[in-house]
C-alpha positions in Angstrom: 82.0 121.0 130.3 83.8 117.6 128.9 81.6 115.2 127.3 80.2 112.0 128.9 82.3 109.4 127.8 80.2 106.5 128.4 77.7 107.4 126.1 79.3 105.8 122.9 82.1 103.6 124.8 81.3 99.6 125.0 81.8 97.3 127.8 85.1 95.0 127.1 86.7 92.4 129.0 89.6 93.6 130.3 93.0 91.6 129.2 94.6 89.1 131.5 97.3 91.4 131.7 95.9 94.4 132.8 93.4 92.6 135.3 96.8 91.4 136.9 98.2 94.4 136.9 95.3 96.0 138.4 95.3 93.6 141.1 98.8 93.7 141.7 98.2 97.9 143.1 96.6 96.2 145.9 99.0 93.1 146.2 102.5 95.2 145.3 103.1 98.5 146.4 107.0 98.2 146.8 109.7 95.5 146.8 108.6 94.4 150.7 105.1 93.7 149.9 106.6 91.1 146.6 109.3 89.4 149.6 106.3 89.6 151.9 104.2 87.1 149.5 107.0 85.2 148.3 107.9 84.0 151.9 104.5 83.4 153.1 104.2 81.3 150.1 107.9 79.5 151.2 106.3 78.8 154.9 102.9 77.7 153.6 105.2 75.0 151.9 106.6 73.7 155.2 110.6 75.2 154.3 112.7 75.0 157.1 115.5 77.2 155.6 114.8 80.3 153.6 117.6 82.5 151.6 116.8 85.7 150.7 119.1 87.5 148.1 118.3 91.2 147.1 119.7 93.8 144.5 119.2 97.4 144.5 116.8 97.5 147.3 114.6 94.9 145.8 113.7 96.9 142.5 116.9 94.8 140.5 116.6 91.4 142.1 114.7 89.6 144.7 115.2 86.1 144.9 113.8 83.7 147.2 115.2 80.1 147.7 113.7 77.7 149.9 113.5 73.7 151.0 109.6 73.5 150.5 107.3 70.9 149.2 107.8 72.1 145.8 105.5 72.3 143.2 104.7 69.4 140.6 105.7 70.2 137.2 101.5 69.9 136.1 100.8 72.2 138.7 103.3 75.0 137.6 101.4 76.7 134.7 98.6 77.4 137.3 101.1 78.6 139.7 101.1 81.9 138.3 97.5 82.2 137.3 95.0 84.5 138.9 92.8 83.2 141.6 94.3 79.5 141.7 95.4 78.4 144.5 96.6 74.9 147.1 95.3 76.0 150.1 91.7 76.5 150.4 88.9 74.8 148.7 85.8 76.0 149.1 83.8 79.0 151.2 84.0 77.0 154.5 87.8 77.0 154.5 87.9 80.8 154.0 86.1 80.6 157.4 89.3 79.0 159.1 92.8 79.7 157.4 95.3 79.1 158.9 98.0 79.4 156.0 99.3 82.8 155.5 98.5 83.2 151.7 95.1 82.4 150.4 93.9 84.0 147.7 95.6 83.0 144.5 96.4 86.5 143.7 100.4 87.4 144.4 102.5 85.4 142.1 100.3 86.9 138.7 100.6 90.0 139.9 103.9 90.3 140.3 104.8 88.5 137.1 102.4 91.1 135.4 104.7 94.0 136.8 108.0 91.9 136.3 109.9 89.4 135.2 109.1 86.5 136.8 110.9 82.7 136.9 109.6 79.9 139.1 111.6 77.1 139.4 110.2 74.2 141.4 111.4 70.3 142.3 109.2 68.2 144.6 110.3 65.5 146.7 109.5 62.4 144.2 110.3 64.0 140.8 113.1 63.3 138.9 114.1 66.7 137.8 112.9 70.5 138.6 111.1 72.4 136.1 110.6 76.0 135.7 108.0 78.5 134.8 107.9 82.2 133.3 105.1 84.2 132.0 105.1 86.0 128.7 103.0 87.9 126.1 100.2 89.8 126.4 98.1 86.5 127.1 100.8 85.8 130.0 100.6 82.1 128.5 103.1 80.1 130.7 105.9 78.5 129.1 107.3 75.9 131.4 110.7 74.1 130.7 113.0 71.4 132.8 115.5 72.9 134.9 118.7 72.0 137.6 117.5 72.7 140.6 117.2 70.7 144.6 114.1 70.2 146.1 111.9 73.1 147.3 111.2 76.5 144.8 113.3 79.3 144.2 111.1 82.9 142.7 113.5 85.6 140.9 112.0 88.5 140.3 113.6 91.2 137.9 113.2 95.0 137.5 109.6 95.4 139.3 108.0 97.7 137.5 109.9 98.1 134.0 106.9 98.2 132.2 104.7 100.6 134.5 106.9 103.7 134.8 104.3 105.8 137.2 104.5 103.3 139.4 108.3 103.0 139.7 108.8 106.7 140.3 107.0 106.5 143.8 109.7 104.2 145.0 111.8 105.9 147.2 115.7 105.1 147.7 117.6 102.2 147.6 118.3 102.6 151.6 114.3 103.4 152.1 112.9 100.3 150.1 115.8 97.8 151.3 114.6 98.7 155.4 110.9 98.4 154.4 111.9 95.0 153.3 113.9 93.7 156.0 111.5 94.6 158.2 109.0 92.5 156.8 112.1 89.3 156.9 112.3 90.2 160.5 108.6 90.1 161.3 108.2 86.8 159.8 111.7 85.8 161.5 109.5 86.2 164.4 106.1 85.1 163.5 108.3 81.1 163.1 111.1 80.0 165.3 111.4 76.9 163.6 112.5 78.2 160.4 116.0 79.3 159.2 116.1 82.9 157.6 119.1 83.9 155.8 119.2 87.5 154.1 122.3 89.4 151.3 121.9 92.6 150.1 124.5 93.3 146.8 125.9 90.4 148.1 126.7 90.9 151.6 125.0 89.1 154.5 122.7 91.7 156.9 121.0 88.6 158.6 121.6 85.3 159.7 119.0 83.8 162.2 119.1 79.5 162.7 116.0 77.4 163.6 115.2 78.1 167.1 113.6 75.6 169.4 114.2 76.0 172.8 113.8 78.9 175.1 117.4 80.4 174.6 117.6 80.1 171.0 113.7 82.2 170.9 115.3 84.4 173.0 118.6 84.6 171.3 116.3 85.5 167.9 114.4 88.4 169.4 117.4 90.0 171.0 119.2 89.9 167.1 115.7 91.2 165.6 114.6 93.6 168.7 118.5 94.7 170.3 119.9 93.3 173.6 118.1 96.2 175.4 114.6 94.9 174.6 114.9 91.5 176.2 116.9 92.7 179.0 113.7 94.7 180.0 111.0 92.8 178.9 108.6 90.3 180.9 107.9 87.2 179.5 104.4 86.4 179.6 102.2 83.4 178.9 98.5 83.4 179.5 95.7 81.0 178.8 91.7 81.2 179.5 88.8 80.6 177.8 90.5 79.4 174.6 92.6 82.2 174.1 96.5 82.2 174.4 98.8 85.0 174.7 102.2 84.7 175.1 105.3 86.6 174.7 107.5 89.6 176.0 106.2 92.7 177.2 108.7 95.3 177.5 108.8 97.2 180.6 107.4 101.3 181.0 110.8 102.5 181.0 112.0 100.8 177.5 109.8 102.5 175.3 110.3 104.7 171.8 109.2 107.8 170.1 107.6 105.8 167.5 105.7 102.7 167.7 108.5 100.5 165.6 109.0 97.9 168.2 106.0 96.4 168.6 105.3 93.4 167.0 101.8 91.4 167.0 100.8 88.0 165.8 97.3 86.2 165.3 97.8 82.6 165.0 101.2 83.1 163.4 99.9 85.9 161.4 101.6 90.0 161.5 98.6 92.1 162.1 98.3 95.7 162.6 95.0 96.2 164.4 93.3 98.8 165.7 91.2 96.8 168.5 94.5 95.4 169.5 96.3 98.8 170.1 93.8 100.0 171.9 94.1 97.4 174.5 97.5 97.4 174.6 97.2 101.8 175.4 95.0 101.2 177.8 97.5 98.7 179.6 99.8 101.3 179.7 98.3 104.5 180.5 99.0 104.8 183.7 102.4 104.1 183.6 103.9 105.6 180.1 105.3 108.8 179.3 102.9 111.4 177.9 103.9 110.6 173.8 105.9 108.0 174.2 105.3 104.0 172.6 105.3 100.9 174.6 107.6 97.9 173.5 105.9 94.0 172.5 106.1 91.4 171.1 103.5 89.3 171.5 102.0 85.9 170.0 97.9 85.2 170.1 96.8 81.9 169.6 93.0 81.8 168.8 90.7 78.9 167.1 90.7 80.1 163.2 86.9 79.9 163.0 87.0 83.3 165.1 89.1 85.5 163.3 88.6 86.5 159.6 91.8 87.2 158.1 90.2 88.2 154.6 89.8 91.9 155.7 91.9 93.5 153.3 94.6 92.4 149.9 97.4 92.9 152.3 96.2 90.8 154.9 97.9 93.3 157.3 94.1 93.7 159.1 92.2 90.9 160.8 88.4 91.1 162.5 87.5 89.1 165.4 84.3 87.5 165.8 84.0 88.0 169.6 86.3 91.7 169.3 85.0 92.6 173.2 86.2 88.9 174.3 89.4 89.3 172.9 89.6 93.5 173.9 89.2 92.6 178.0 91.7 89.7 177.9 94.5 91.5 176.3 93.8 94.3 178.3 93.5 92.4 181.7 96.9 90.0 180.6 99.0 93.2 180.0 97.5 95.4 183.0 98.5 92.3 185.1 101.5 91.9 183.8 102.7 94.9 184.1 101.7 95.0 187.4 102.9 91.9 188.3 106.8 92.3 188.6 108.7 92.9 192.4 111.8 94.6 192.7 113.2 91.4 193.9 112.1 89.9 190.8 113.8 92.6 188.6 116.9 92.8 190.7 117.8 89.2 190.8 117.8 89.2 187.5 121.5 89.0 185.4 122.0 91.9 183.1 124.3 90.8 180.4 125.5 94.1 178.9 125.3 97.6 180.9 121.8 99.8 179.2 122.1 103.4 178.4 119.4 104.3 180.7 116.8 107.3 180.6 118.5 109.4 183.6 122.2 108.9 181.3 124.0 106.7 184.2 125.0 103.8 182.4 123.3 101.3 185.5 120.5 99.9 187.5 117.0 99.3 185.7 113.6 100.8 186.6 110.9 98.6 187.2 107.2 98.6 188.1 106.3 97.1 191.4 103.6 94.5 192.0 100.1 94.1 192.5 99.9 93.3 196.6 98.1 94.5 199.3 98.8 97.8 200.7 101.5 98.1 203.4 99.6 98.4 206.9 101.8 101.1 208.0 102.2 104.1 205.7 103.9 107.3 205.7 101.2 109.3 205.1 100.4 113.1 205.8 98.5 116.0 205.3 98.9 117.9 202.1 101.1 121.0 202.8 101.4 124.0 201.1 104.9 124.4 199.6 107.2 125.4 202.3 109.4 128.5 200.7 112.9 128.9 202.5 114.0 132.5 202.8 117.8 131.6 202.5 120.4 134.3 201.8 122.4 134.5 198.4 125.0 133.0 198.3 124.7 130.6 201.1 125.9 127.6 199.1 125.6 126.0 195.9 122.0 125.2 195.2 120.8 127.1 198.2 117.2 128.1 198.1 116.7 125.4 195.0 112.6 124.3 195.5 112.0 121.0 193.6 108.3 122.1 192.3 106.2 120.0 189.9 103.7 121.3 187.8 100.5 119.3 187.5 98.3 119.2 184.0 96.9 122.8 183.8 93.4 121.6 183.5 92.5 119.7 186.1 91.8 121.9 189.0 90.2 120.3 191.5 88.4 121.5 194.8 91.6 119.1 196.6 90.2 119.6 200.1 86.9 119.1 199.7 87.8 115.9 197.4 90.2 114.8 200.1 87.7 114.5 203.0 86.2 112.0 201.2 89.0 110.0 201.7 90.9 111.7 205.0 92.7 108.1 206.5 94.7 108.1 203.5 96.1 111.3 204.6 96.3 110.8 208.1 99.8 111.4 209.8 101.9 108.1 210.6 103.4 107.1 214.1 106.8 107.3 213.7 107.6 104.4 216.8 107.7 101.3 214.9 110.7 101.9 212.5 112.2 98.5 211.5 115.3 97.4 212.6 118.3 96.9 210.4 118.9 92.9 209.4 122.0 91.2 210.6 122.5 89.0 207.4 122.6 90.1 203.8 119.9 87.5 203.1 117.4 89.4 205.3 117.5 92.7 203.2 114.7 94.0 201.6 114.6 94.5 198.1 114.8 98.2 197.9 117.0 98.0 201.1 117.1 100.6 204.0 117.9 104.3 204.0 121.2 106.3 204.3 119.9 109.5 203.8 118.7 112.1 202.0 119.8 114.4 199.5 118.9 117.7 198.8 115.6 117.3 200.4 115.1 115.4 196.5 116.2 111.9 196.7 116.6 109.1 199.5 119.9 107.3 199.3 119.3 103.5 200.5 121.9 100.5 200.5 120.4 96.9 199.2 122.3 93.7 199.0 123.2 95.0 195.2 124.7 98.4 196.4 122.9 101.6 196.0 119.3 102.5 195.4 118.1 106.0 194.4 114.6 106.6 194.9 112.6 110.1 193.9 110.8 110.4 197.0 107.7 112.8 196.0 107.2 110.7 192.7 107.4 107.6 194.8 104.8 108.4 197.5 102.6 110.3 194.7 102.2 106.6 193.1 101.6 105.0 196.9 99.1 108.0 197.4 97.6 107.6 193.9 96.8 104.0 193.8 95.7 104.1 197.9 92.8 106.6 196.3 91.8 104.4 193.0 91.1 101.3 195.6 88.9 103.5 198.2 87.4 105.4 195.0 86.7 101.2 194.0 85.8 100.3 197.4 83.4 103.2 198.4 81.9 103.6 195.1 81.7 106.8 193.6 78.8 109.2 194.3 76.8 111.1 191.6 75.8 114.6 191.8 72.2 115.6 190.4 72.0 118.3 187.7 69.6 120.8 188.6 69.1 121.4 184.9 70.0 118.5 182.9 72.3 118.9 180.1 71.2 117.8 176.8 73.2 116.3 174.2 72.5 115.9 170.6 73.8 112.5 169.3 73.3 110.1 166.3 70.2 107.4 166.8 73.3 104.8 166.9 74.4 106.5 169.9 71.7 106.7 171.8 70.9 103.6 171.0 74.7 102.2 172.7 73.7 105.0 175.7 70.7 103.1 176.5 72.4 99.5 175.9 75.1 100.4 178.9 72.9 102.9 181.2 73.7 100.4 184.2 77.2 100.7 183.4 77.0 104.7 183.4 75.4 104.2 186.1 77.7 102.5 188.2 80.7 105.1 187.1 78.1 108.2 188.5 76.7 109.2 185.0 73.0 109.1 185.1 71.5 109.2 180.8 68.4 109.7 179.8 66.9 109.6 176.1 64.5 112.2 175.5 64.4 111.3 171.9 65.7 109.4 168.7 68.9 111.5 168.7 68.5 113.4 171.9 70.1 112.2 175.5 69.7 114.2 178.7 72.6 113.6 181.1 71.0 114.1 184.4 74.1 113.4 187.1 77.8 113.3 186.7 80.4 111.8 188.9 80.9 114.3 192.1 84.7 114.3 191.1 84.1 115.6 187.6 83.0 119.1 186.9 80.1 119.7 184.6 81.6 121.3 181.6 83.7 118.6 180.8 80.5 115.8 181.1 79.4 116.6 177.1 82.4 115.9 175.6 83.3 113.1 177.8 79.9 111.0 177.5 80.5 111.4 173.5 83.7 110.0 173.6 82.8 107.3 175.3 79.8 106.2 173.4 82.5 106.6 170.4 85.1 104.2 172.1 82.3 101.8 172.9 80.4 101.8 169.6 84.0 101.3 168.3 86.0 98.9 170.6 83.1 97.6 172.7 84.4 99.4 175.9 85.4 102.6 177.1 87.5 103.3 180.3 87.5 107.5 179.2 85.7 108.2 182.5 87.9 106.0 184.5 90.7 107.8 183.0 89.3 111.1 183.7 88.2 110.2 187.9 92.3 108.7 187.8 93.6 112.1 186.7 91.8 113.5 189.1 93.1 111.7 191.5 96.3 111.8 190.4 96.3 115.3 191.4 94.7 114.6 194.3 97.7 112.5 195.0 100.6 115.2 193.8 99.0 117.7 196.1 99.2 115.0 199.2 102.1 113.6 198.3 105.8 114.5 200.3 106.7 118.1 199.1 110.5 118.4 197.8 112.7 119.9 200.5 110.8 118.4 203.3 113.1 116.2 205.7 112.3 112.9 206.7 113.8 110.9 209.6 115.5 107.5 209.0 112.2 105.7 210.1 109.9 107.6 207.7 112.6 106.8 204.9 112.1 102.8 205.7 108.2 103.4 205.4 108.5 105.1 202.4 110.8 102.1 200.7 108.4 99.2 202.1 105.3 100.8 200.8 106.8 101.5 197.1 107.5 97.4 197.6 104.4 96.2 198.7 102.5 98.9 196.0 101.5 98.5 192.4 103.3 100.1 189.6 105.6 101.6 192.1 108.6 102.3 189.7 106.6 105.0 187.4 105.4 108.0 189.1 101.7 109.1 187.8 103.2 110.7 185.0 105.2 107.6 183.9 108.7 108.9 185.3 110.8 106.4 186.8 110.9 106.5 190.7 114.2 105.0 192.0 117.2 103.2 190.3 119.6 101.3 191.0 123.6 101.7 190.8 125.1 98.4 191.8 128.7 97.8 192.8 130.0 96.9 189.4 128.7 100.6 188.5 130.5 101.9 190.9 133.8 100.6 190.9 133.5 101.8 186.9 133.2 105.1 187.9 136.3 104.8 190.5 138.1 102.8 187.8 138.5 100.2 190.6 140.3 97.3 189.4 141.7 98.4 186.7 
């Protein structure tokens, strides 16, 4: 066994140096995190116009030029000292920052890890003057220099004189993305401010000052694509001192990974965990199993409650009221999203064609409303799945039996759960089918039906050409939110354990169970604590089954010990119903008349989240004329 090597080592102050050098493997990690500090520092200086110029990735060259304040040459030497900063004071202006850099730290730790020049001009002075570090004592040495007014920051060969940490850089591609992503989050974070960026001396970006609508917009299409603003909802929300405002994009625009979505605390890029929670939670219902949302969204909050000195990278922020701030994103977003008509998303120009999910290069998918639910409905009993005995041969396709497949786990008692709520699958009177409009004007927005095709699709004609609409996705949505508001409505009933399941949690825990009983109580979960780290769960929901009631009541005291709130059983009684709903819903291969095609269209208008099936497929498109002629190579 090694000796103890404390035993005869003394205590030493550590050399400026290598106290800046440890500080800087919190402050630099790669050349992105040295741009990332050297702009904040530009925009805390009030530039308007920032050039970035890059070598190598970043690891040769970064240098940052902008129109700022400057620095006064008696200032400079402090400049790159540890822990000096202009922008706070004392303890209670840590409680309210509202500049981006704060804590005195970047510029002496990059100049500890490389070369480092400063040269700075303010407004009044008659000449710039420059600063660069050297020595083991990283005395400054400041001399006057040619330069206008603002600062520029060259930084040389990061890392030449720590080898271990140069070899975890990756390539010159790699490091030189990481980078411009951070030039295109900040880009975003301020409108106002020009952003100029060469790499080995050829220009990748080149965004002006933007301060009207167009010009925002015009900034976000060159940093997010075309594609993203052409499906996104603006938004713009303000209660209780809280703002939000934005663009959302829409269930069908989203990724594989989460790389589009962009958030902002008071002009701030954050990455947090209470924030992406919400923002799931918005979209649950109507996204893709595995598959990202799209955002970018702007939150205005008084500074005094958010702490932004979380972590060195300032990447993390904590709110002071975290539940507040949880429910209104949540409710914004789930409103939002809710919100849109296909009117709305019809009328609206599309610039440039979109590669769209289905591969036809046309139309765009989009969620439907929140309204009241149409009073008429085409509605029926759940059938089983007719089977055609059809000869081979008999055609193409013949015999073909659209069948979907719900989750494996959830199987439900379906009859007895539909009882409960037996008007919602009540036949409909076929007698009052509307009547066809005489002017274009009078056309509804998914228009009126053609026909069918292969017992899959209905084919409908709107004032914009041709709408294709998924029939049994589109009535399982109708059929799906018709049971969440009589599951709302009626309440839901609980079902007494005739031995009551016991669950062994932390004192915590129980502690949050006992905090929200009346809430379990009003989602059909009756908790009782039989002792410091013991609950008893004496009723579950009727919907749910008892072997999933263990699991789901610890989750749920994990999301709310963590976030504040929990919607884990709410998801659970939707998937439920969600089955409920594929099971009632129109079977494939079942023929409708004209008038049950109309009823079908009217209620996907007048229903919420219409566009995405349960499962977060798309439910009808749209191929308008210009589409069309394209595909005829009509006047060409």
């Amino acid at each position: 066994m090694s000796a103890v090597v404390g035993n005869d080592a003394r205590i030493e102050l550590l050399s400026p140096r290598l106290a800046n050098q440890i500080a800087a493997g919190e402050v630099v990690e790669r050349p992105a995190s040295v741009i990332k500090e050297l702009l904040e520092n530009s925009l805390d200086s009030g530039a308007r116009r920032i050039d970035v110029d890059v070598e190598l990735g970043g690891i040769k060259l970064l240098r940052v030029r902008d129109d700022g304040r400057g620095i006064s040459a008696d200032d400079l030497p402090l400049a790159l000292a540890r822990h000096a900063t202009s922008k706070i004071r004392n303890l209670e202006d840590l409680e309210q920052v509202m500049s981006l850099g704060f804590r005195g730290e970047a510029l002496a730790s990059i100049s500890s890890v490389a070369r480092l020049t400063l040269t700075s001009r303010t407004r009044d002075a008659d000449q710039a003057w420059q600063v660069e570090t050297e020595g083991r004592d990283m005395a400054p040495r400041v001399q006057p220099a040619a330069h206008p007014v603002g600062t520029s920051v060259e930084v040389r060969d990061l890392f030449f004189n720590t080898p271990a940490r140069r070899k975890f850089l990756k390539t010159e591609k790699t490091e030189f993305d990481h980078l411009q992503e951070v030039i295109k989050r900040l880009a975003l974070a301020r409108f106002d401010v020009a952003f100029h960026l060469r790499h080995n001396g050829k220009t990748i970006l080149s965004l002006h000052e933007a301060h009207d609508d167009a010009a925002r917009a015009r900034r976000v299409a060159a940093i997010c694509g075309a594609g993203f603003l052409e499906q996104a909802l603006p938004i713009e929300i303000e209660r209780n001192g809280l703002h939000l405002w934005g663009w959302v994009g829409l269930p069908t625009f989203n990724r594989s990974q989460a790389d589009l979505q962009y958030f902002f605390v008071n002009g701030r890029a954050v990455r947090d965990k209470l924030v992406a929670h919400a923002v799931r939670q918005a979209y649950r219902d109507v996204l893709f199993n595995g598959r990202h949302p799209t955002f970018v969204l702007f939150f205005e909050v008084d500074p005094a409650g958010v702490d932004v000195n979380v972590h060195p990278t300032k990447h993390e922020v904590r709110f002071r009221d975290g539940r507040m701030v949880h429910d209104f994103l949540y409710g914004t977003l789930h409103r939002a999203l809710g919100d849109v008509r296909p009117d709305d998303h019809l009328a609206a120009p599309v610039a440039t064609a979109i590669v769209r999910p289905t591969g036809i290069d046309a139309g765009e998918f989009g969620p439907q409303g929140e309204m009241r639910l149409a009073a008429n409905a085409l509605l029926e009993q759940p059938q089983a799945q007719p089977t055609f005995n059809t000869p081979a041969g008999s055609g193409a396709g013949a015999g073909y039996q659209y069948q979907y497949s719900p989750r494996p786990q959830s199987t439900v008692p379906t009859a007895e759960a539909q009882a409960a709520y037996r008007e919602f699958f009540a036949p409909l009177p076929e007698a009052n089918a509307a009547a066809l409009p005489a002017g274009q004007e009078d056309i509804p927005p998914l228009g009126y039906a053609l026909a069918q095709l292969k017992g899959i699709y209905i084919l409908a004609e709107n004032a914009q050409g041709l709408v294709l609409v998924d029939m049994h996705a589109a009535h399982e949505r109708i059929m799906y939110e018709r049971l969440k508001i009589a599951m709302a409505s009626e309440g839901l009933s609980g079902q007494p354990l005739l031995v009551p399941e016991s669950l062994a949690v932390s004192q915590r825990e129980a502690d949050c169970a006992e905090e929200h009983q009346a809430w379990f109580r009003r989602l059909g979960f009756e908790l009782q604590r039989l002792g410091p780290e013991t609950l008893a769960i004496r009723q579950i929901p009727a919907l749910l089954k008892q072997a999933e009631a263990n699991r789901l009541v610890g989750d749920v005291l994990a999301d709310l010990m963590e976030y504040g709130t929990s919607d884990r059983i709410q998801a659970h009684l939707n998937e439920l119903l969600g089955t409920m709903a594929c099971h009632g819903a129109i079977r494939a291969n079942r023929r409708l008349a004209l008038p049950e095609m109309n009823g079908l269209l009217r209620d996907m208008e007048n229903t919420e989240r219409s566009g995405q099936c349960n499962h977060g497929r798309p439910t009808w498109t749209q191929l308008g004329l210009d589409d069309l002629d394209k595909l005829f190579l009509r006047g060409r």
